[in-house]
C-alpha positions in Angstrom: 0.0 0.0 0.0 1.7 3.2 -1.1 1.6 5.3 2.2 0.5 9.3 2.3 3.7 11.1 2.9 4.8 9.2 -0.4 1.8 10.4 -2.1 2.5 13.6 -1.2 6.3 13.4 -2.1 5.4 12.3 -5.6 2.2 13.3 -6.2 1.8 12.6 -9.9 4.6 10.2 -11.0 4.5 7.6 -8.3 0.0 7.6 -9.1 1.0 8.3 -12.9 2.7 4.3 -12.6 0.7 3.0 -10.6 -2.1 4.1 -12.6 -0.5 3.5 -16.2 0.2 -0.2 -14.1 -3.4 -1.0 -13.7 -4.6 0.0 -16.8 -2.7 -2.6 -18.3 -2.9 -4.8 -15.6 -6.7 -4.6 -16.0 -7.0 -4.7 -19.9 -3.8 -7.1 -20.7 -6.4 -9.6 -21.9 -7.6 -6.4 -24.5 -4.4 -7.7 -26.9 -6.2 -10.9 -28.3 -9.6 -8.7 -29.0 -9.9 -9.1 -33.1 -11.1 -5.9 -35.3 -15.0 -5.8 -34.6 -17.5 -3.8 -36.7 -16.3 -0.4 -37.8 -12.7 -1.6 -37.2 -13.3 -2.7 -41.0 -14.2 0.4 -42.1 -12.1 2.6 -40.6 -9.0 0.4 -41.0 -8.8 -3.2 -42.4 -10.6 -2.1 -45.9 -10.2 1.8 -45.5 -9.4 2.6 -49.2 -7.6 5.8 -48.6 -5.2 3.9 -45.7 -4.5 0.9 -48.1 -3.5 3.2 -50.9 -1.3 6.0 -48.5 -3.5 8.7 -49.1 -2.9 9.5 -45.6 -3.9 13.6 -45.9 -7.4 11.8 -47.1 -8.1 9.5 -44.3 -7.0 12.6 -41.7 -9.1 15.2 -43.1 -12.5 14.5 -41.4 -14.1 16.3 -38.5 -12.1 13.2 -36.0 -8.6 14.1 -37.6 -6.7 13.1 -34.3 -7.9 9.7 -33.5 -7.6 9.2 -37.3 -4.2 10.4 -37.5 -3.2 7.8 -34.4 -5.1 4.9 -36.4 -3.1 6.1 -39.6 0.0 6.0 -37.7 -0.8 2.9 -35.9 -1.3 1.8 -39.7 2.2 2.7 -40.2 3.6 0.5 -37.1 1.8 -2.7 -37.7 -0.4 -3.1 -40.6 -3.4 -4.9 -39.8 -2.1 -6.3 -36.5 -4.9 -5.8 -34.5 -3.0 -6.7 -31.3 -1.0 -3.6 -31.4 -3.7 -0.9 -31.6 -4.8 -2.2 -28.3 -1.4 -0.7 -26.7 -2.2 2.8 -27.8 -6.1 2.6 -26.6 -5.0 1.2 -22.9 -2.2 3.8 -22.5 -5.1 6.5 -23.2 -7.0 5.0 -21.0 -4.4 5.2 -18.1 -3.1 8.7 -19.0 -6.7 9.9 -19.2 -7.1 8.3 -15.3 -3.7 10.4 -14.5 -5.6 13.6 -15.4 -8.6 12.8 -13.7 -6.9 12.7 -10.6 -5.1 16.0 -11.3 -8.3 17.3 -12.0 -10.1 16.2 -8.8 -6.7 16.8 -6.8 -7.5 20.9 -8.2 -11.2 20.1 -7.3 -11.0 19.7 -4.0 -8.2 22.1 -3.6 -10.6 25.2 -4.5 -13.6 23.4 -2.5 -12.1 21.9 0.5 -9.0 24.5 0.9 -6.3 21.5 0.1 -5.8 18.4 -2.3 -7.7 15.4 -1.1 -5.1 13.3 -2.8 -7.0 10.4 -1.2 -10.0 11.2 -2.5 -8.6 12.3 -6.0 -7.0 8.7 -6.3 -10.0 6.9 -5.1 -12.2 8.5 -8.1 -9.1 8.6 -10.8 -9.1 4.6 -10.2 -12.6 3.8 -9.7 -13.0 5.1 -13.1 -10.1 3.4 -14.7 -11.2 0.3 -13.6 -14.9 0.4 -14.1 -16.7 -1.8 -16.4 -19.2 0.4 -17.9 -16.0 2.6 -19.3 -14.1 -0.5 -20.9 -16.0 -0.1 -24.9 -13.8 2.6 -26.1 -10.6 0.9 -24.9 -11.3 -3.0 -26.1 -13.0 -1.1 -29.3 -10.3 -0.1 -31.3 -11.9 2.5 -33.4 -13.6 3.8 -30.0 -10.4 5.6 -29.4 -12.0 8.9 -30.8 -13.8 8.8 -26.8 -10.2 8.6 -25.2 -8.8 11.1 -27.4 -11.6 13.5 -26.9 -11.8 12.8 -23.0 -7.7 13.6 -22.7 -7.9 16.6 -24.5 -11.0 17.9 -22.7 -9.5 16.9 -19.3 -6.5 18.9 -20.1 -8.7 21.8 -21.5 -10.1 21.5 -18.3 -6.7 21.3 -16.3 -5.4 24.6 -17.2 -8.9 26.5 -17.0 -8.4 25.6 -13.2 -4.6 26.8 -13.8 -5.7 30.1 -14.8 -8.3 30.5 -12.9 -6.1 29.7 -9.7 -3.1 31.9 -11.2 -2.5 35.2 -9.8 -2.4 37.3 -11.4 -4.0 36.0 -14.0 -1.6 34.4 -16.5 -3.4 34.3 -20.0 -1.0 31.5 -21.6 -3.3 29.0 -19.3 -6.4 30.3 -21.1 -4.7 29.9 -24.2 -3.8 26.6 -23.7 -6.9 25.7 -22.3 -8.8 26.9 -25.7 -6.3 25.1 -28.1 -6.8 21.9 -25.9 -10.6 22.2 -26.1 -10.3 22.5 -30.0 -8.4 19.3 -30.0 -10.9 17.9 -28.2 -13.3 19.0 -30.7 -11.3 17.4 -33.8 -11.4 14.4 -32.2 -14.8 13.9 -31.3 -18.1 16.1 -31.9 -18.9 15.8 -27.7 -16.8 18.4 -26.8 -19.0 21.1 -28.3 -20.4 21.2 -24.9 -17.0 22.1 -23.4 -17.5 25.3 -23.1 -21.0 25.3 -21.2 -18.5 22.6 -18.8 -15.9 25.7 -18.6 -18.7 28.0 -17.3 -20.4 25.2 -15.0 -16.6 25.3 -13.4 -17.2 29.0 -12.8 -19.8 29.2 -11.5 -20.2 26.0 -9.0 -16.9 25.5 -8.0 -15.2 29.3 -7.9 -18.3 31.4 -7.5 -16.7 34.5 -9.1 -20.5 35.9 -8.5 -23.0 37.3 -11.3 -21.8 40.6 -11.7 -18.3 39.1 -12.4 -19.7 36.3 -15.0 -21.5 38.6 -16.5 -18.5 40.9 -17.3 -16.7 37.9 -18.0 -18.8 35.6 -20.6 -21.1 38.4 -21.8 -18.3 39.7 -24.3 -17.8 36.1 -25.3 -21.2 35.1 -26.0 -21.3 38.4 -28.4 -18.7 37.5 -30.5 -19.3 34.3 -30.8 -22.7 35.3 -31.7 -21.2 37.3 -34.2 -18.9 34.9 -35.7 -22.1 32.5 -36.1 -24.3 35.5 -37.7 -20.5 35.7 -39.8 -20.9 32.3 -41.1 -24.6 32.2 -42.3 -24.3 35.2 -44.0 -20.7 34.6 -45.8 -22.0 30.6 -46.7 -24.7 28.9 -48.0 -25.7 27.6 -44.6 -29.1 28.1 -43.6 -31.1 26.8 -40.8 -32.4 24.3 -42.7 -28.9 22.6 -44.1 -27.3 23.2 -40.3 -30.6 20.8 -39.1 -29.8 18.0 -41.9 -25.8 18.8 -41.1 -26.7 17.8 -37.3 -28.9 14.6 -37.6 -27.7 11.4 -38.3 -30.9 9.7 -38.1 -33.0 9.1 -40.6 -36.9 9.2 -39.2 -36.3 10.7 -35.9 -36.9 14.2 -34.9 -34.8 15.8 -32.1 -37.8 15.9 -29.5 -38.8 12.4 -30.1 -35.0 11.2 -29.8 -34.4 13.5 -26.7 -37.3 11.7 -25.3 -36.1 8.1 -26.0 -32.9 8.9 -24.8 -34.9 9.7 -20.9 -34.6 5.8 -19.9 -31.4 5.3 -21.8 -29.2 7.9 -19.7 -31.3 6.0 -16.9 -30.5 3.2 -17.7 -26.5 4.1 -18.2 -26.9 5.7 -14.7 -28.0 2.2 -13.6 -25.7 0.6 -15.1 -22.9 2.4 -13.2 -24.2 0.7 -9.9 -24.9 -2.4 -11.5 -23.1 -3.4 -14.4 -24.8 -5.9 -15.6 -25.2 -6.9 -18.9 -23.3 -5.0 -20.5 -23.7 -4.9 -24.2 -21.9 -3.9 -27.8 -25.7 -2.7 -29.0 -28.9 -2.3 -26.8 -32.4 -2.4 -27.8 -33.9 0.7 -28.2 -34.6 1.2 -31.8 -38.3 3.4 -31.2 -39.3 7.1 -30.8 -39.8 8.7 -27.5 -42.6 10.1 -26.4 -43.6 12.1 -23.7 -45.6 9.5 -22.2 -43.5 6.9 -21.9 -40.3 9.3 -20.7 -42.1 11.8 -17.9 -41.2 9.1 -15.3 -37.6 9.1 -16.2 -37.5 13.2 -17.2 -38.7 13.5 -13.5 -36.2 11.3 -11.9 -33.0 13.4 -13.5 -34.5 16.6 -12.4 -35.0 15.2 -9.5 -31.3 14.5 -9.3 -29.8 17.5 -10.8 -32.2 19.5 -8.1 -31.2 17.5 -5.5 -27.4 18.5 -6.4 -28.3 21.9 -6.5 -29.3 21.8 -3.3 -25.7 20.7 -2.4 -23.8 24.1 -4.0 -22.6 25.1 -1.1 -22.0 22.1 1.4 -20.6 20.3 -1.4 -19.9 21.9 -4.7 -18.2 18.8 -5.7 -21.6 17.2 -5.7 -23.4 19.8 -7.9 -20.2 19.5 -10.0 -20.1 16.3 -10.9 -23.7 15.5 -11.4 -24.3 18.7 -13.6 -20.9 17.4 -15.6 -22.5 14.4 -16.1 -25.6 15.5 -17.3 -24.0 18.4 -20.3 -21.6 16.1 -21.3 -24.5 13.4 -22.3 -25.8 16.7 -23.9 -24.6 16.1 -27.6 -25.1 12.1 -28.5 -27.8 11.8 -25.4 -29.5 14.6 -26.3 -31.0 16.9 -29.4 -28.6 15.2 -32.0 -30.0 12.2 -33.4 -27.9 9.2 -34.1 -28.6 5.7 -35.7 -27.5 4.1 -32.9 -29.7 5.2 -29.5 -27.9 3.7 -27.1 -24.0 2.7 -27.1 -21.9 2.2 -23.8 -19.0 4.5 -24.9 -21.2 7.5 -24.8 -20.9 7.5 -21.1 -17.2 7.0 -20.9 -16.3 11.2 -20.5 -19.6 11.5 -18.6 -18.6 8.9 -15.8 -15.9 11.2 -14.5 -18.8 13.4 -13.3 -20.6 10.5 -12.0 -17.7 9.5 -10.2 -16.8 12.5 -8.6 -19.9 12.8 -7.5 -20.7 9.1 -6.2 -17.6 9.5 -4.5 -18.6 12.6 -3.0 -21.5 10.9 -1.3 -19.9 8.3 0.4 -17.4 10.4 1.7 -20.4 11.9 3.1 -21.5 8.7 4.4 -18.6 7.3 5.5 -17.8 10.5 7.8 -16.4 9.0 11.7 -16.7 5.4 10.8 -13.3 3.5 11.8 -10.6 4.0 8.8 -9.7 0.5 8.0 -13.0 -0.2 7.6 -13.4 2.7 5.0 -10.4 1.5 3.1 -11.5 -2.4 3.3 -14.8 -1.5 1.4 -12.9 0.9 -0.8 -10.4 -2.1 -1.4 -13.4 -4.5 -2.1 -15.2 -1.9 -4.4 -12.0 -1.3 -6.5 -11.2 -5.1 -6.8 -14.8 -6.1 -7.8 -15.1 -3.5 -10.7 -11.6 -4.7 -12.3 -12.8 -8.1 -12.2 -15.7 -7.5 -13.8 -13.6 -5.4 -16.4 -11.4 -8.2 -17.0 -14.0 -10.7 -17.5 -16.2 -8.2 -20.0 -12.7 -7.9 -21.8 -12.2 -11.6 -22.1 -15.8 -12.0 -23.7 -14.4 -9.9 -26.4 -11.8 -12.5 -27.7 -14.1 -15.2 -29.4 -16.1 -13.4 -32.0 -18.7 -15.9 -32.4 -19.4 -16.4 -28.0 -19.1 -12.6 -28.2 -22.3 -12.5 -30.8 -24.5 -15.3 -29.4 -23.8 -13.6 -25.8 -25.3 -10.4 -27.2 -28.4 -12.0 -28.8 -29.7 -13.2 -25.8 -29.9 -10.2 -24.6 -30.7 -8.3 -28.1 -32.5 -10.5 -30.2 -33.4 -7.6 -33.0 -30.4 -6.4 -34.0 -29.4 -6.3 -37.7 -25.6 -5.4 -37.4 -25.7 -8.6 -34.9 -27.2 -11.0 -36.6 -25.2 -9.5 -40.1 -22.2 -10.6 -38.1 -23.3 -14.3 -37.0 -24.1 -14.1 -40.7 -20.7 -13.4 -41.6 -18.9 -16.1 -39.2 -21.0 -18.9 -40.5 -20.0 -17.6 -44.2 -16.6 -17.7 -43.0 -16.7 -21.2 -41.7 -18.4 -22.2 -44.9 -22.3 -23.1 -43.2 -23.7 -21.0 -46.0 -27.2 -22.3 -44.6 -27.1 -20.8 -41.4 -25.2 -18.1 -42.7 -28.2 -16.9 -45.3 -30.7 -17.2 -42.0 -28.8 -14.9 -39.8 -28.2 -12.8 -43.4 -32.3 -12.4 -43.7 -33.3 -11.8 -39.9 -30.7 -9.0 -40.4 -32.1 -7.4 -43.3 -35.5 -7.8 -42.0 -35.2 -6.5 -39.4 -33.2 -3.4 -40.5 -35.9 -2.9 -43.0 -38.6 -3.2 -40.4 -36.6 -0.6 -37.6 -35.7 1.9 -40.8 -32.0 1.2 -40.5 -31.4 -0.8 -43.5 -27.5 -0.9 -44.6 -25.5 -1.3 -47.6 -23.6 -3.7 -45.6 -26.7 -5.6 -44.9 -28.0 -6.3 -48.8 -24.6 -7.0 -49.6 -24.1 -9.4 -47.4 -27.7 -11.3 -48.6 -27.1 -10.6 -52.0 -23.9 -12.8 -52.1 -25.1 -15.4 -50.1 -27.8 -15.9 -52.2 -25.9 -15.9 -55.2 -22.8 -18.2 -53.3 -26.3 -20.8 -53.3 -27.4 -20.5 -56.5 -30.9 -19.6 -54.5 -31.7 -17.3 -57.9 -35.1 -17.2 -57.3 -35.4 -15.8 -54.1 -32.8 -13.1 -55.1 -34.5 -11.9 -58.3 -37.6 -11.6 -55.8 -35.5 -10.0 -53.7 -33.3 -7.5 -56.5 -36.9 -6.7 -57.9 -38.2 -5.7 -54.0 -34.7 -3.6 -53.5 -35.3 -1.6 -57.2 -38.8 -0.7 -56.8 -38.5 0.7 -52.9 -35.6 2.6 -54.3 -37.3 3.9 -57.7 -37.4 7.5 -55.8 -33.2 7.5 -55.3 -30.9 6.7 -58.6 -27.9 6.6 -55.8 -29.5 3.2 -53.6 -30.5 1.8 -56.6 -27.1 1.9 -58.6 -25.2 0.9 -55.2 -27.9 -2.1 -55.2 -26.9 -2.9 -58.6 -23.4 -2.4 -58.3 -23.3 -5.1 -55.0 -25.5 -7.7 -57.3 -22.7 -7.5 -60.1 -19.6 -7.3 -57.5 -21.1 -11.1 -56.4 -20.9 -12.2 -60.2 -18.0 -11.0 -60.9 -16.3 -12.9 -57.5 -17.5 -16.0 -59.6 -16.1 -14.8 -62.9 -19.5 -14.3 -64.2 -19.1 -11.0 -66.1 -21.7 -12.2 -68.8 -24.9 -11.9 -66.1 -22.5 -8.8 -64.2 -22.8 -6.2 -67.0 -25.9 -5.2 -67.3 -26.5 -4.6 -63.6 -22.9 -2.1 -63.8 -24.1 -0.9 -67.0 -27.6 0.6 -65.1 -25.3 1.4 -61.8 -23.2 3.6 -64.1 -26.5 5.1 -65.9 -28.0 5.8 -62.7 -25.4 7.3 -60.7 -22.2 7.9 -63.4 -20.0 8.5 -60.5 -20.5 4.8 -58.7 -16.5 4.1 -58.1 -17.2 0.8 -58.0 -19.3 0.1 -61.1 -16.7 1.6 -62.7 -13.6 -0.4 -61.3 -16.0 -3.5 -61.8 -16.9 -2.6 -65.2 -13.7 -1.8 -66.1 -12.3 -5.5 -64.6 -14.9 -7.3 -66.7 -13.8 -5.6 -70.1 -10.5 -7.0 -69.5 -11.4 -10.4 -69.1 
């Protein structure tokens, strides 16, 4: 047990290693974890990485986690063992500045460090369950990245706040941070609203000051904004399209649904169990099926409010967890309603303020005691981390496990789909390969992915009747958009030409190429049939 004078000798590097330690202690099993779902994507079949056209694969609105996967691409190919060793080192340095955070915390709030405290949160964090996703999920990195550069952003906004005189290279640094945070994940939009929370629970500057402060801030910002819809073609009505993701679901009805979700993330910080890759909740919200759970988080941000002054840290890191769920939990719709590594940023708050509570609670009972539980509560969560990274290794355990819990997901039944074709039980493989497509059809998620995948199993079994049923289905749904329709025709003629049938793959490139002239892959198809 590392004692408190030695703590307080070495504040950050000896709980830097010791951190770092357990992070790979914890994960080590993360290594044997294959590529899984947009792994593919993003690396193993990324055109623009396969080819080097590095500047291409960086320039996107994630250009930092993209640049580490591109450099990662650089080390060791498609060695998907590797990658882990950059995720699980985020992971440990982001748990380093979560106890430099807390350690500033409590400094403002309590008058001193509570290194103990500060160390308690940074590890409960690290080695919770609910957080492991974006470190076992490769391409989940752009969460780490985000939540290191807004922790740091973060970091020297205390700096400068606790400077004095004020030193101005600490707000500087504390904007450029918070801009790498927002170029590596879309979340830290709401960083700014988590700079002012700061402000206003934990240093009180008083009204009159924030106003003086923020009200110049907020005016040219404005400006800049009123800048940019007048010097572009952005309108209100492009910025709305710009900001959703899903396709059916307006913002209220997705706030709405996403009510029980953050409940249900909230619960599963107490009780992780099961925790899940996909959950289902594919429906609208509506307001009444969420009031019970819209009244339950005001009830707990009120109840934190109520804790401002006896214990800021409280009010901090409830309200921190509640903006930070703001962006993908909140008025921007997504495909995907419900994914753990959402909450990975978030839980800090969470943390902080859990913590806060049972230091509360804990107040004059006998010290060992304290430590035994705290002991007990630490080991518990890692094993449970450890065990939820070993259920990662064997693909196929991995997807069964899930579709006990989630029988009505496409992208998991696409993948059971994809193992069987892989093990050559085309059979089973077109079954899975249907549900999925079904179902995606039925929730208004339909992929690419998923009527490529039917299309050449059906072809792979000669099954022709079903797929000209199937083809004809596809065409007419699509009549309204020439783009689906010449993708749909392109994947029909990509599974002829894998069986060097160019004679029946022709026509359909021929119509991809009428339809959308500018189909990259009707043309490289096309252009490989020619040849033959």
């Amino acid at each position: 047990m590392i004692s408190s004078s030695f703590i307080q000798q070495h504040r950050l590097s000896s709980v830097a290693a010791v951190l770092l330690a357990l992070a790979f202690a914890v994960y080590y099993c993360a290594f044997a974890v294959p590529f899984y779902f947009d792994d593919y994507s993003s690396i193993v079949h990324n055109e623009a990485l396969l080819k080097g056209d590095f500047f291409q694969y960086i320039a996107s609105r994630r250009a930092i986690p993209q640049l580490s996967l591109c450099l990662d691409y650089q080390l060791w190919a498609d060695n998907f063992r590797f990658y882990h060793l950059q995720n699980i080192a985020l992971h440990g340095f982001n748990a380093v500045l979560v106890f430099c955070l807390v350690s500033r915390l409590t400094t403002v709030t309590r008058g001193k460090p509570q290194l103990w405290f500060a160390f308690f949160v940074a590890v409960l964090w690290l080695v919770h369950p609910l957080n492991s996703q974006p470190v076992i999920y490769i391409v989940q990195r752009m969460a780490l990245w985000a939540t290191f550069f807004s922790l740091l952003s973060l970091l020297f906004f205390f700096k400068f706040r606790q400077s004095n005189p004020l030193k101005w290279q600490y707000l500087a640094a504390c904007i450029v941070f918070a801009v790498c945070a927002l170029v590596s994940k879309e979340t830290a939009v709401v960083l700014p609203a988590v700079i002012l929370l700061t402000d206003i629970v934990v240093f009180k500057p008083g009204w009159r000051r924030l106003a003086k402060a923020y009200l110049p801030i907020a005016g040219a910002v404005l400006l800049i904004v009123l800048a940019l819809f007048a010097l572009t073609n952005i309108d209100l009505v492009t910025l709305d399209a710009m900001t959703k993701e899903h396709g059916v679901m307006d913002r209220l009805s997705y706030f709405l649904a996403q009510q029980e979700i953050v409940a249900n993330y909230l619960k599963k910080f107490f009780f992780p169990h099961p925790l899940l890759l996909e959950y289902p909740y594919y429906k609208a919200g509506s307001l009444s099926a969420a009031w019970p759970w819209l009244v339950l988080h005001l009830t707990i941000i009120t109840a934190s409010l109520a804790f401002i002054v006896k214990a800021p840290q409280l009010t901090y890191g409830v309200l921190f967890y509640y903006v930070f769920h703001l962006v993908e939990s909140g008025v921007i719709p997504i495909t995907d309603l419900a994914v753990e590594h959402r909450t990975y940023l978030p839980n800090i708050g969470l943390a902080i303020a859990v913590t806060t509570l049972l230091s509360y609670l804990v107040k004059g009972l006998n010290a060992r005691a304290v430590l035994g539980v705290a002991l007990l509560v630490i080991t518990a969560a890692a094993v449970f981390t450890t065990i939820r990274v070993m259920q990662w290794q064997d693909k196929a355990a991995f997807y069964m496990r899930e579709l006990r819990y989630n029988n009505e997901n496409p992208r998991i039944l696409s993948q059971l789909g994809a193992i069987y074709a892989k093990k050559g039980d085309l059979a089973t493989a077109e079954h899975y390969f249907r549900q999925a497509f079904h179902l995606g059809w039925q929730q208004q998620r339909v992929s690419i992915y998923q009527i490529e995948s039917l299309i050449e199993i059906l072809v792979l079994r000669n099954n022709m009747a079903f797929l000209q049923r199937f083809y004809a289905e596809l065409d007419a749904s699509f009549k309204d958009d020439p783009k689906w329709r010449s993708d749909v025709n392109s994947i029909l003629a990509k599974a002829f030409v894998k069986l060097k049938r160019c004679d029946i793959a022709l026509p359909p490139l021929r119509l991809a190429l009428e339809l959308n002239p500018h189909n990259s892959d009707a043309k490289r198809l096309k252009a490989q049939c020619e040849q033959q």
